[in-house]
C-alpha positions in Angstrom: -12.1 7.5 10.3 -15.6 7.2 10.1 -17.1 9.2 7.5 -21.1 11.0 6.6 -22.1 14.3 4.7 -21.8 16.0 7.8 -17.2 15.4 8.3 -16.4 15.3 5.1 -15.4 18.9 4.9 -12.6 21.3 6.5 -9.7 19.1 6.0 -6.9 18.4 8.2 -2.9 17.5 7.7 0.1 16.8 9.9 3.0 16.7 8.7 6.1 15.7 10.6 9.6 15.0 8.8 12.5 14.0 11.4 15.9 16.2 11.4 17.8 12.7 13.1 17.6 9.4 13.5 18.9 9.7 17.1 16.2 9.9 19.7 16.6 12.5 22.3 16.8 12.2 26.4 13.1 11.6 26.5 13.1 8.7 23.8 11.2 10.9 21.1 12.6 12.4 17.6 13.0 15.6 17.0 11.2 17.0 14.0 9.5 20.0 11.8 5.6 20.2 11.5 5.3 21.3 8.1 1.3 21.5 8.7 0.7 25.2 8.3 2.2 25.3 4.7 0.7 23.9 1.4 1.5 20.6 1.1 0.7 18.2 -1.7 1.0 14.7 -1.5 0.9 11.3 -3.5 0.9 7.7 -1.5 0.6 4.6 -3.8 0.7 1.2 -1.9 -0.3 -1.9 -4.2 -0.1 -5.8 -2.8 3.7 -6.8 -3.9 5.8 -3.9 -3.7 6.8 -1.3 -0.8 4.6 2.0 -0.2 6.3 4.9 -2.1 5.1 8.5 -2.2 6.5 12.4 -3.1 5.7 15.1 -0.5 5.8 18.5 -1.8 5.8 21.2 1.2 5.7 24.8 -0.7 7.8 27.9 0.5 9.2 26.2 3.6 12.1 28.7 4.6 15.9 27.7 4.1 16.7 27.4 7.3 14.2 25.2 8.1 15.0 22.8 5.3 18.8 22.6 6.1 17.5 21.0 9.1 16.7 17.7 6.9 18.9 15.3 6.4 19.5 14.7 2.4 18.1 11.0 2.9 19.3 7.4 2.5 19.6 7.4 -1.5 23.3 7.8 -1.6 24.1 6.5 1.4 24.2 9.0 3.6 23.7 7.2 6.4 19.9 5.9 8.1 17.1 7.5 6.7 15.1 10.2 8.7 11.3 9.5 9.9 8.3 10.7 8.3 4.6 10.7 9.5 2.0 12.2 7.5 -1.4 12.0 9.0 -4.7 12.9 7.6 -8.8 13.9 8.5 -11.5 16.1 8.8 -12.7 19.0 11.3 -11.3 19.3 14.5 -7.4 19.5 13.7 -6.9 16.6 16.7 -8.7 14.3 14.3 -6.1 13.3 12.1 -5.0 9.8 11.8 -2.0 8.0 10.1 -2.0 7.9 6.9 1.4 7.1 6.2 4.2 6.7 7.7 8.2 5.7 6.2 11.6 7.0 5.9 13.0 9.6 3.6 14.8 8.7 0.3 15.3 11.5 -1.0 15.2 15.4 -0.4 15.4 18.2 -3.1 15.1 21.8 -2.6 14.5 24.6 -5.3 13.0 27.0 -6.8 9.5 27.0 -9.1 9.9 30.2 -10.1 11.1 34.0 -8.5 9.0 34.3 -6.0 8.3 30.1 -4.8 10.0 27.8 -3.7 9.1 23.7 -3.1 11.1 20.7 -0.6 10.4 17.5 -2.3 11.0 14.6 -0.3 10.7 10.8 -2.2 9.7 8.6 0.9 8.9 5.0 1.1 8.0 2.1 3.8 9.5 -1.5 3.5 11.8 -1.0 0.7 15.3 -2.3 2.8 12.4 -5.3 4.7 11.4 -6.0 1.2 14.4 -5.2 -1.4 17.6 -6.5 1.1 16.6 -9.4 2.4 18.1 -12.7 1.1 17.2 -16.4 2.1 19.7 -18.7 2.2 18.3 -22.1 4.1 17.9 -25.6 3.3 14.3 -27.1 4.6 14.9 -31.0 5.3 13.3 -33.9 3.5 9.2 -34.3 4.7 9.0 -29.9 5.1 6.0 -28.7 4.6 4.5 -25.6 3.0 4.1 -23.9 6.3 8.0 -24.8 7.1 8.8 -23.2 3.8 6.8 -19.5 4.7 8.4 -19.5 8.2 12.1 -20.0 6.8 11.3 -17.1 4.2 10.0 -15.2 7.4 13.0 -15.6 9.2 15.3 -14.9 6.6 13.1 -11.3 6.3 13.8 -10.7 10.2 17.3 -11.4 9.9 17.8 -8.2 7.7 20.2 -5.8 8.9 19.3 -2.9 10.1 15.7 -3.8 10.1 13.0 -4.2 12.6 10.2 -6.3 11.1 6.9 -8.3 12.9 6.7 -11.4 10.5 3.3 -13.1 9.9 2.1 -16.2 10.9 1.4 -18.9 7.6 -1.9 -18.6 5.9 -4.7 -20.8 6.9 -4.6 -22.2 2.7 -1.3 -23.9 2.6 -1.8 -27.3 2.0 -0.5 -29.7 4.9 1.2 -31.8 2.4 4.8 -32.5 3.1 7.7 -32.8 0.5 9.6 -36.3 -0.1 12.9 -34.4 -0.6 14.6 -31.4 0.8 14.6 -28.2 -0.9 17.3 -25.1 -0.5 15.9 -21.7 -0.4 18.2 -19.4 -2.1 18.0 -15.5 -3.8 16.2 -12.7 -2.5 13.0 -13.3 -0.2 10.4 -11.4 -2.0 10.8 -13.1 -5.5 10.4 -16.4 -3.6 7.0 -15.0 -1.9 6.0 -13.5 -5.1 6.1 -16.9 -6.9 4.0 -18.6 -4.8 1.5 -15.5 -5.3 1.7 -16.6 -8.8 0.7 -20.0 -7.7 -2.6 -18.4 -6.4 -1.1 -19.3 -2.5 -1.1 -15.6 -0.6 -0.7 -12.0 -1.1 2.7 -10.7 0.7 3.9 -7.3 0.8 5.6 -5.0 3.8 3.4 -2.5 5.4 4.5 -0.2 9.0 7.0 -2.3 9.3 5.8 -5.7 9.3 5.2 -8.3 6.5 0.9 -8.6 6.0 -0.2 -11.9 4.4 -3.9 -12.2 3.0 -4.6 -15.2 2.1 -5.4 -15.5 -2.3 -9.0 -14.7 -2.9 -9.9 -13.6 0.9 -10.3 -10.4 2.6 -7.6 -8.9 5.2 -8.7 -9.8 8.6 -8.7 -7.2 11.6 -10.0 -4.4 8.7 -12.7 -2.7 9.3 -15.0 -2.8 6.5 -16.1 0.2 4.5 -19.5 0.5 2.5 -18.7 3.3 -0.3 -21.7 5.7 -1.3 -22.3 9.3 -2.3 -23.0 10.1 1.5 -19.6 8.1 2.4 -17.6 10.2 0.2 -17.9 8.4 -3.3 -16.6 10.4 -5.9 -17.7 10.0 -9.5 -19.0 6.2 -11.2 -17.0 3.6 -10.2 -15.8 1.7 -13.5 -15.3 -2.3 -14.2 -11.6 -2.0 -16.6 -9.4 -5.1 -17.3 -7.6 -4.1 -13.8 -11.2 -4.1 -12.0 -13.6 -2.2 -10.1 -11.9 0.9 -10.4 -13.1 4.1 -8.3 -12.4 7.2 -5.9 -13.3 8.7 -3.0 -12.5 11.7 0.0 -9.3 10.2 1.9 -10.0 7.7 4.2 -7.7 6.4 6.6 -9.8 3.4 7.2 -8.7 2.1 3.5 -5.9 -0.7 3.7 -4.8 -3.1 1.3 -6.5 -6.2 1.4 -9.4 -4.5 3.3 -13.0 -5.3 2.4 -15.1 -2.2 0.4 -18.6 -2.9 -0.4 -20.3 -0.9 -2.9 -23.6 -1.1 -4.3 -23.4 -2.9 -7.9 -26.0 -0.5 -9.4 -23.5 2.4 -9.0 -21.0 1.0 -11.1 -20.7 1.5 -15.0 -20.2 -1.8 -16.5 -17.1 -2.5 -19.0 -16.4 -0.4 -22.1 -15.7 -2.8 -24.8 -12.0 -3.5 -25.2 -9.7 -6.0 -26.9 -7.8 -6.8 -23.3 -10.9 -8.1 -22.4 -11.2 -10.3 -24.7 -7.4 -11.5 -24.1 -7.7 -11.9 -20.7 -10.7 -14.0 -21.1 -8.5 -16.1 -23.8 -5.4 -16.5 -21.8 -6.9 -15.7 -18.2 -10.1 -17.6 -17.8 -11.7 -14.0 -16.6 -15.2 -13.0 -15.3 -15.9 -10.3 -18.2 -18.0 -8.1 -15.6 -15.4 -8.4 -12.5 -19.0 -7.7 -10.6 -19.5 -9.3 -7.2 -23.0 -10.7 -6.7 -23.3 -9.7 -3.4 -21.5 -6.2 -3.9 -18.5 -7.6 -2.0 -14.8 -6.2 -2.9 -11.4 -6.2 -1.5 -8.9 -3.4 -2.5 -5.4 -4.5 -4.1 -4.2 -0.9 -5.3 -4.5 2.3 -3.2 -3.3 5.3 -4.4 -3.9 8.8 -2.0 -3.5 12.2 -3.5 -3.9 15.4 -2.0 -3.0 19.1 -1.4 -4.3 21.2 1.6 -4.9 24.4 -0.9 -6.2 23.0 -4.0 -8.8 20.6 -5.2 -6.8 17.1 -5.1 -8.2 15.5 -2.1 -8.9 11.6 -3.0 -8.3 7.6 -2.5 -8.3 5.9 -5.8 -8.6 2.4 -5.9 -8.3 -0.4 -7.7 -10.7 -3.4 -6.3 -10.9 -7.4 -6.8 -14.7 -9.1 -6.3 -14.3 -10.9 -2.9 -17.4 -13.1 -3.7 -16.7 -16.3 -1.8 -19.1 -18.3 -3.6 -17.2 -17.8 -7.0 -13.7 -19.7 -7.4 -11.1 -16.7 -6.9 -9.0 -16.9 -10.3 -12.2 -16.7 -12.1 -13.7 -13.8 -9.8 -11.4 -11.6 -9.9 -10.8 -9.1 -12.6 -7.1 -9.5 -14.0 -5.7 -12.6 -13.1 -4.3 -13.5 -16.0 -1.9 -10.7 -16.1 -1.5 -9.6 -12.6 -3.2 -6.4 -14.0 -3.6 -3.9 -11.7 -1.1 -5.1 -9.3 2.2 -3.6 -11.0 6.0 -3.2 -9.5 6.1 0.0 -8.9 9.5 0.1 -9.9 10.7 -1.4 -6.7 
């Protein structure tokens, strides 16, 4: 989704929530497009947790509703499809912007005369949450043995269909003197060796993305942010980093590189976590790049087709490769900005 002054306006949704999990005789499932109603949304993705997300569709009729399946929260079986897609203009426009399962579904009334179906969806919480590895890598293993057992183990999840990556191009090629065993659930194991500055991991459509620490994602097209791109507001430097919002953009992914002109941005407010970061982070107090260069590690989308919210908000690292990563990025000491999302 290419944006300029001229597409930025009329906006477009598509909302399609499945009624089974059973494709019919011509392989497709059937579902309710929602896309006529109001429908507010919020998506938050950030780099080591699963997407999750509400979806509010207003005054949807009962019938219509009874049609959903509750969802997978207390096991009532697979959880149904959702796709919500997103743009700008011609209603064939619209482009993925996320798509997952249903956890939960709630319907009710806001007052006497409306009523509101909120669904709690998500994307990678069963590849992320469910897998367990439970392998022993031989002695002389290497660090690339170690990411492709931890790969496997995430495949091997039941009930889940998952592309794996292929290892980063910064593990060392050192190789161990003794074995190790790889035991406990997969994604604290992947988180550590995030905490060792190694690789970003986190599951996204379906498939596990790696981003190498202190690089951009590869295969993301990059995005220069302006006024006249759909900037919204002053982008700010906080202890979490380059934080700022624009129009929805489906061309925004984690990982993916975002240049924006340094000039635009408000430097840092004084605050006393700058100050401890710096102490116990060893942190770049602007969290500027030189060169304007930044990658994004939180996304959050909020919006609703018959009221004002219509925005990306971001949280972005400096993706200067001339500086050393854990001193160019805003937050490192603390993992600030990343956050669990309760997952």
């Amino acid at each position: 989704m290419t944006l300029s002054p001229s597409s930025q306006w009329a906006r477009q949704l598509k909302l399609l929530v499945a009624t089974t999990t059973q494709a019919n005789q011509q392989g497709t499932l059937p579902a309710i497009d929602f896309s006529q109603l109001e429908v507010r949304f919020q998506i938050s993705r950030t780099m080591q947790s699963p997407c999750i997300g509400t979806i509010e569709v207003w005054n949807p009729a009962p019938g219509t509703v009874r049609q959903i399946p509750k969802g997978s929260q207390l096991g009532n079986g697979p959880a149904p499809p959702v796709l919500l897609m997103v743009g700008y203009g011609n209603p064939n426009s619209v482009q993925k912007l996320f798509s997952g399962t249903i956890v939960q579904s709630a319907f009710g009334r806001v007052d006497a005369t409306t009523t509101k179906l909120r669904l709690a969806v998500q994307d990678g919480d069963a590849l992320w949450n469910n897998s367990v590895s439970n392998q022993t890598l031989s002695a002389g293993w290497s660090p690339s043995d170690k990411f492709n057992a931890m790969m496997q183990s995430l495949t091997g999840t039941p009930g889940v269909q998952a592309q794996t990556a292929t290892p980063p191009s910064n593990l060392p090629q050192t190789r161990a003197p003794r074995g190790r065993v790889l035991f406990g659930n997969t994604k604290q194991i992947l988180r550590r060796d995030r905490m060792d500055k190694k690789y970003f991991a986190f599951p996204e459509d379906g498939q596990i993305v790696v981003i190498p620490y202190g690089q951009v994602r590869q295969g993301v097209p990059p995005v220069t942010l302006n006024a006249q791109t759909g900037m919204v507001g002053v982008p700010e430097v906080t202890t979490n980093g380059v934080v700022v919002r624009s129009l929805i953009n489906t061309n925004y992914r984690l990982g993916g590189p975002l240049s924006i002109n340094n000039n635009l941005i408000n430097p840092p407010q004084f605050d006393p976590a700058f100050l401890q970061l710096n102490q116990f982070g060893g942190v770049d107090n602007t969290g500027l790049s030189p060169t304007g260069s930044y990658y994004i590690v939180q996304l959050v989308h909020v919006g609703d087709t018959r009221g004002n919210d219509w925005y990306s908000e971001m949280v972005c690292w400096t993706a200067d490769a001339s500086a050393p990563p854990e001193q160019a990025i805003v937050g490192t000491g603390s993992d600030a900005g990343l956050g669990t999302g309760g997952w």
